[in-house]
C-alpha positions in Angstrom: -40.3 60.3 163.7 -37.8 58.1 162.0 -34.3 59.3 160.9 -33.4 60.3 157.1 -31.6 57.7 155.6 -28.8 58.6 152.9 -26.5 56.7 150.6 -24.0 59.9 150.9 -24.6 63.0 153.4 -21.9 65.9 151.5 -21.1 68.6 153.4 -20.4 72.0 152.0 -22.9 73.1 148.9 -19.7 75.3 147.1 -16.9 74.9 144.5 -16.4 71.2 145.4 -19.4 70.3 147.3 -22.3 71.3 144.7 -20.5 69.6 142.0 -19.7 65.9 143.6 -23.3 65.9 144.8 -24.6 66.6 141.2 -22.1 63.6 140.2 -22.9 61.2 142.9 -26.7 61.9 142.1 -25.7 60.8 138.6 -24.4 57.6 139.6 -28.0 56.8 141.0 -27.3 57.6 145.0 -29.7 59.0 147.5 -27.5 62.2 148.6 -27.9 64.7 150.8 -26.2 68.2 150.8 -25.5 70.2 154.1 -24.2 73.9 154.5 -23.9 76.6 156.8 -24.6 79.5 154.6 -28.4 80.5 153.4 -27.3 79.2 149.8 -25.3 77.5 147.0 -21.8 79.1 147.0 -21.9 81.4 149.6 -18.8 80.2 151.5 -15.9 80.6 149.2 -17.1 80.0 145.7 -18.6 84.1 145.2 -15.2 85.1 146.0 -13.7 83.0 143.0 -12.6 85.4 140.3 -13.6 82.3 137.5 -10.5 81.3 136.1 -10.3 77.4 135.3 -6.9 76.2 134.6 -5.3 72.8 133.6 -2.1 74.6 132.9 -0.4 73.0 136.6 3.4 71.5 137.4 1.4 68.6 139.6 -0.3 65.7 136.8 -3.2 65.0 139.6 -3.9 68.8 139.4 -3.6 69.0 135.6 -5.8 65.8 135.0 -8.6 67.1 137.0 -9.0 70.2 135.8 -8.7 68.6 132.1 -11.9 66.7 133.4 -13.3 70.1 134.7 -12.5 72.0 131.4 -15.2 69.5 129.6 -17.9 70.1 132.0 -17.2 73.9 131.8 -16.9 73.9 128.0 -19.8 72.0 127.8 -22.4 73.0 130.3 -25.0 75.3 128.2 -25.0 73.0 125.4 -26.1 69.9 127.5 -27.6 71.8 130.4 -28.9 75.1 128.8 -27.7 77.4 131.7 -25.1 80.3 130.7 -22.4 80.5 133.0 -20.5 82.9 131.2 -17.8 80.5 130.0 -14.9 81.6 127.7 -12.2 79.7 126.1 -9.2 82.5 126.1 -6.7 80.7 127.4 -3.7 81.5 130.1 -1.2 83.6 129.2 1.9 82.9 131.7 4.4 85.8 130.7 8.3 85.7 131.4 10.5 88.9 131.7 13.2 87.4 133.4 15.3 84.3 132.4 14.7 82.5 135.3 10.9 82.3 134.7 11.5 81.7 131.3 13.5 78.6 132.1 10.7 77.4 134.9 8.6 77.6 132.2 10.1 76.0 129.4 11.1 73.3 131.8 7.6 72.3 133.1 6.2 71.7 129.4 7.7 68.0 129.0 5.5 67.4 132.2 2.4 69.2 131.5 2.6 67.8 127.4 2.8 64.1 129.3 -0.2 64.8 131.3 -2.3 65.8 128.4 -1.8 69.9 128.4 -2.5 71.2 125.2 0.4 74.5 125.9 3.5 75.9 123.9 6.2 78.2 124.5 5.1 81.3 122.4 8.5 84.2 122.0 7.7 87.2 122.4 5.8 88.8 118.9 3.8 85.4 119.0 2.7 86.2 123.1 1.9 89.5 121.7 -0.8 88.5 119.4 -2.2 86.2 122.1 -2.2 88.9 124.3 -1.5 92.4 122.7 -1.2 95.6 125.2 1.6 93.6 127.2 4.7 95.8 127.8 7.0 95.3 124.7 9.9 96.2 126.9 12.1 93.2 128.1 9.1 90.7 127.4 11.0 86.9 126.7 7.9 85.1 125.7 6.1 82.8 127.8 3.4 79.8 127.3 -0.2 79.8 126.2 -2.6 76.8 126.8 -5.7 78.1 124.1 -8.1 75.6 125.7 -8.0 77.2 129.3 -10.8 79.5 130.1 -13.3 81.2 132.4 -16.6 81.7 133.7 -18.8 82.7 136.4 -18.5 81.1 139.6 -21.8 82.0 141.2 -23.6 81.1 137.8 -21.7 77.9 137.8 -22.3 77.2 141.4 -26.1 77.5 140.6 -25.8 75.2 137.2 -24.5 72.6 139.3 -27.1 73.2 142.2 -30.3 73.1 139.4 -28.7 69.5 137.6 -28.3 68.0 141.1 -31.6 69.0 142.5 -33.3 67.9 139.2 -31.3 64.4 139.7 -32.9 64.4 143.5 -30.3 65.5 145.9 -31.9 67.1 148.8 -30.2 70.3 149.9 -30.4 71.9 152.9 -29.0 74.9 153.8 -28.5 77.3 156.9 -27.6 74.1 159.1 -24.3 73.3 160.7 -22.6 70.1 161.2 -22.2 69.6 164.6 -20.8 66.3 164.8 -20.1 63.1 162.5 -21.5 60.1 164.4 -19.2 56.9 164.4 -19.8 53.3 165.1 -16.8 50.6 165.5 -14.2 52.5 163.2 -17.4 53.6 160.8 -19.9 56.6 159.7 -23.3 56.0 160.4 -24.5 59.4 160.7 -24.3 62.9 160.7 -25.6 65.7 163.6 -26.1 68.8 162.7 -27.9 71.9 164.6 -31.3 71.0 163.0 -31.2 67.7 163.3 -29.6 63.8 162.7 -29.3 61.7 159.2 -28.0 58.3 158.8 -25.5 57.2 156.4 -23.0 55.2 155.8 -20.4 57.7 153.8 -19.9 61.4 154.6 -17.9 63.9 151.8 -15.9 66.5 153.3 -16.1 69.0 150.9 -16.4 72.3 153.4 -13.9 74.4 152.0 -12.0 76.7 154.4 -14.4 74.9 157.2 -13.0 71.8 156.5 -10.7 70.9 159.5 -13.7 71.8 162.2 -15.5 68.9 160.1 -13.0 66.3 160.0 -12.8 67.3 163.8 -16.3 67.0 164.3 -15.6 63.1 163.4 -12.8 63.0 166.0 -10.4 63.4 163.2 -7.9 65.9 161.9 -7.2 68.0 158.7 -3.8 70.2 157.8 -6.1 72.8 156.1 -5.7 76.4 157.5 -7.0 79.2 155.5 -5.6 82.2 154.3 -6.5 85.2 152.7 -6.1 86.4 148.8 -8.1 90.2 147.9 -9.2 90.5 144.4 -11.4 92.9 142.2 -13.4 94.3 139.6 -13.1 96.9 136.8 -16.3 98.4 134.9 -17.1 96.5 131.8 -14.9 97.7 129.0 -15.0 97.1 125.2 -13.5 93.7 124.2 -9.6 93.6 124.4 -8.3 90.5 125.7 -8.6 86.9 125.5 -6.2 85.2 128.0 -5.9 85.4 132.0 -2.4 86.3 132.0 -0.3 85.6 134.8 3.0 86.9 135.8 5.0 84.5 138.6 7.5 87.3 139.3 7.6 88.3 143.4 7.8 91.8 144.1 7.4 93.7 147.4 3.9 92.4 149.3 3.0 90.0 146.8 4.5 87.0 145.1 2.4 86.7 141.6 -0.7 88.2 140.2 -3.7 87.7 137.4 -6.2 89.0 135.7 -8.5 88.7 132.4 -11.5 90.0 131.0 -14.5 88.7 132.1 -17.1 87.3 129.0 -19.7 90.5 129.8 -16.5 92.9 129.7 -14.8 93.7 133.2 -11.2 93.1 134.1 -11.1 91.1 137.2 -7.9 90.6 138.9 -6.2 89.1 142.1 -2.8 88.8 144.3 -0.7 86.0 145.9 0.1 88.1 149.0 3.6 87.6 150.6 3.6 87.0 153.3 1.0 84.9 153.4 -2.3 86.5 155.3 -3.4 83.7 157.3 -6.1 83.7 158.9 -10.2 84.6 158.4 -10.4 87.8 158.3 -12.0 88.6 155.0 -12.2 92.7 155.5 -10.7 94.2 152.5 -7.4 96.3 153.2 -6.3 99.8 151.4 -2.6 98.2 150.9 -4.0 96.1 148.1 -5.2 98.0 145.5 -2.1 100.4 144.8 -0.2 97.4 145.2 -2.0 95.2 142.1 -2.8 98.6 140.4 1.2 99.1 140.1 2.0 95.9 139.1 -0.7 95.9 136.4 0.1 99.4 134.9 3.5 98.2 134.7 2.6 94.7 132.9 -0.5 96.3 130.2 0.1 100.1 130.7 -3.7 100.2 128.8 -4.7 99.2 132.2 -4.2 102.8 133.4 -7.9 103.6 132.0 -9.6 100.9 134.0 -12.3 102.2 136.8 -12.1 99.9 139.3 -15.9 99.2 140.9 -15.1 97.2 144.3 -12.5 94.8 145.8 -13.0 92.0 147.8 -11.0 89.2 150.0 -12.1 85.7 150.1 -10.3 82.7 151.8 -7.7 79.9 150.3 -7.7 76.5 152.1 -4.2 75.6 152.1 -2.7 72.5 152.7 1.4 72.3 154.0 2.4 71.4 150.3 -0.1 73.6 148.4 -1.8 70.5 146.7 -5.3 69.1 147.6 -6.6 66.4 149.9 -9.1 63.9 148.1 -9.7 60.2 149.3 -10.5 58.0 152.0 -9.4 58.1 155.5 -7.7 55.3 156.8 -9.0 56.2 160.3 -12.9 56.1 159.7 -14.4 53.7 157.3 -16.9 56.0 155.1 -15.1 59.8 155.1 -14.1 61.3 152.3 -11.6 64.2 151.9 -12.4 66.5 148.9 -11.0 69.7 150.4 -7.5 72.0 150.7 -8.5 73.0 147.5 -5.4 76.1 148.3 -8.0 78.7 146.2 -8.5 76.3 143.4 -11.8 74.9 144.5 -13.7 76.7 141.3 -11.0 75.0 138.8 -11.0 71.6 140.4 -14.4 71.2 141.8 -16.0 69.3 138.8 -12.7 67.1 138.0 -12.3 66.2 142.2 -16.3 65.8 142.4 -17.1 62.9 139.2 -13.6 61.6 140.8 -14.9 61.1 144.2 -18.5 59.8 142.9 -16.0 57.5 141.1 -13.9 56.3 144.4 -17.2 56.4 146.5 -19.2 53.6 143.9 -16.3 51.5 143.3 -16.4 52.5 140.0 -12.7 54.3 139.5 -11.6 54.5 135.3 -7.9 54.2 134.2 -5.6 56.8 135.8 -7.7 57.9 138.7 -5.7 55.5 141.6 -2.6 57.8 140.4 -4.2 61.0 140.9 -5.7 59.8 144.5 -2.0 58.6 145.5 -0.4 62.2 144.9 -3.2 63.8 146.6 -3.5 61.1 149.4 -4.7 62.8 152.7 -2.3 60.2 154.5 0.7 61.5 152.3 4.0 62.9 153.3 3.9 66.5 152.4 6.5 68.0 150.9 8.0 70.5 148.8 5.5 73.1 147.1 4.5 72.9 144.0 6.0 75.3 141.1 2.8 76.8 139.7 0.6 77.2 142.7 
């Protein structure tokens, strides 16, 4: 029985994966996507709470997820699939004059890279987001053209447009190895099985460094863990995610919006970090987000809360992402150390690697892979992770 032959073999069908398969199916490649779990977005993308941001302090970060806004925006229009998207905006508030000057500060960088975002005071914030607590409030910034949707809905969009544009997935298999030939990919092993091909996408998420190791290389992704949840559907009420960068005790900033069918979703930057994989909610972190909510929108004191949930963050040692070649193996690909922005990038970093992987890269893409160079010095962290 002869070997499968591919032009690309991408492995990981989630945030990242299903989206630069769709794209590198577009460009008129034979592709091939692999993943452990039973189904599109099973790894990490179902624990997305759906936000999609360009509002960033890194360009790369902000010019990818400019790219990823349009395919969002756009998607039931050109594809006729509803994933749930909304154009509210984000909403980053300021209470304290050190946030307000961290803010203020980033918008020469974030206007250069193409962010449409203003500093609002405080009775414009308001309006953008009424129910805020009055009370000390500075102001903050709003970038309208920010959104959300669903990320299992999405994931699914993008699976349907690539299999319609022939990429053969196949799921519940594991890669087991990456097979190499004088410095190059020629293959791919997994536990069902053996394909040929001559380039291999690493887009496997919090899994990412056991693939790069399965092709005798290395990855500085190590995941962590972030718990969010769900409210019951509630009448209409606000447009923006809002976001609050102020520590406090167990946690370093939070979120939330209301979803397009009507529940509050929400989520936590724990701190200390929770490193690690254990994805079993804990009973610290509702009272903890609840607190810090109530305090923020006191409205939010109504909210039933259905269910919580705790999904993992591939972080990398400067909090920014990994995308491009390796200089070690002719034919690998980084897309991963997404850091729990996988669901916001994935479409930007996916039409950029179908760009890099057919030679085919536009004005302003070689910056972008420079600052997110796997081979890059890491350094300091970046100000709006």
């Amino acid at each position: 029985m002869s070997t499968a032959v591919y032009d690309v073999i991408v492995i990981g069908a989630g945030s990242v994966g299903m989206p630069t398969a769709m794209y590198l199916a577009e460009k008129g490649l034979k592709v091939l996507c692999l993943d452990q779990f039973a189904s599109p977005g099973q790894g990490s993308n179902k624990c997305a709470i759906g936000g999609i941001r360009a509002t960033h302090s890194a360009p790369a970060k902000i010019r990818l997820c400019l790219d990823s806004l349009e395919t969002f925006g756009h998607w039931k229009e050109e594809h006729g699939w509803d994933i749930e998207w909304a154009r509210g905006g984000y909403a980053f508030v300021a209470y304290r004059e050190h946030e307000e000057k961290l803010l203020k500060n980033l918008l020469v960088l974030q206007k250069k890279a193409g962010l449409n975002i203003e500093w609002k005071d405080r009775d414009e914030l308001l309006e953008v987001a009424p129910g805020l607590r009055r009370e000390g409030l500075l102001g903050g910034t709003f970038s309208p053209e920010d959104g959300s949707a669903s990320p299992m809905r999405s994931c699914l969009g993008f699976h349907r447009r690539a299999v319609e544009l022939g990429v053969d997935c196949r799921f519940n298999e594991r890669v087991t190895s990456i097979m190499r030939r004088k410095g190059k990919v020629v293959g791919v092993r997994t536990d069902k099985g053996g394909y040929a091909t001559a380039c291999v996408v690493n887009a496997a998420g919090p899994w990412a460094r056991a693939v790069a190791q399965a092709g005798g290389l290395d990855a500085p992704v190590v995941p962590d863990c972030h718990e969010a949840g769900i409210s019951e559907a509630v009448a209409p009420f606000l447009d923006p995610m809002v976001v609050d960068i102020r520590p406090a005790p167990g946690s370093e900033n939070f979120y939330f919006y209301q979803h397009k069918p009507g529940q509050v979703v929400f989520c936590i930057t724990p701190n200390p970090p929770a490193v690690g994989s254990d994805r079993r909610e804990t009973s610290a972190y509702l009272p903890m987000i609840a607190r810090r909510m109530v305090d923020l929108m006191p409205k939010l004191g109504n909210l039933k809360v259905r269910r919580t949930w705790r999904g993992l963050y591939p972080m990398t040692p400067d909090g920014a992402p990994l995308v491009g070649r390796s200089a070690g193996l002719e034919g690998y690909i980084d897309a991963i150390g997404m850091c729990g922005q996988g669901y916001m990038l994935g479409p930007g970093v996916g039409a950029l690697v179908a760009r890099l992987a057919t030679d085919s890269l536009r004005e302003g893409d070689a910056a972008v892979l420079e600052e997110l160079s796997p081979a890059r010095v890491f350094g300091g962290a970046e100000a709006l992770k």
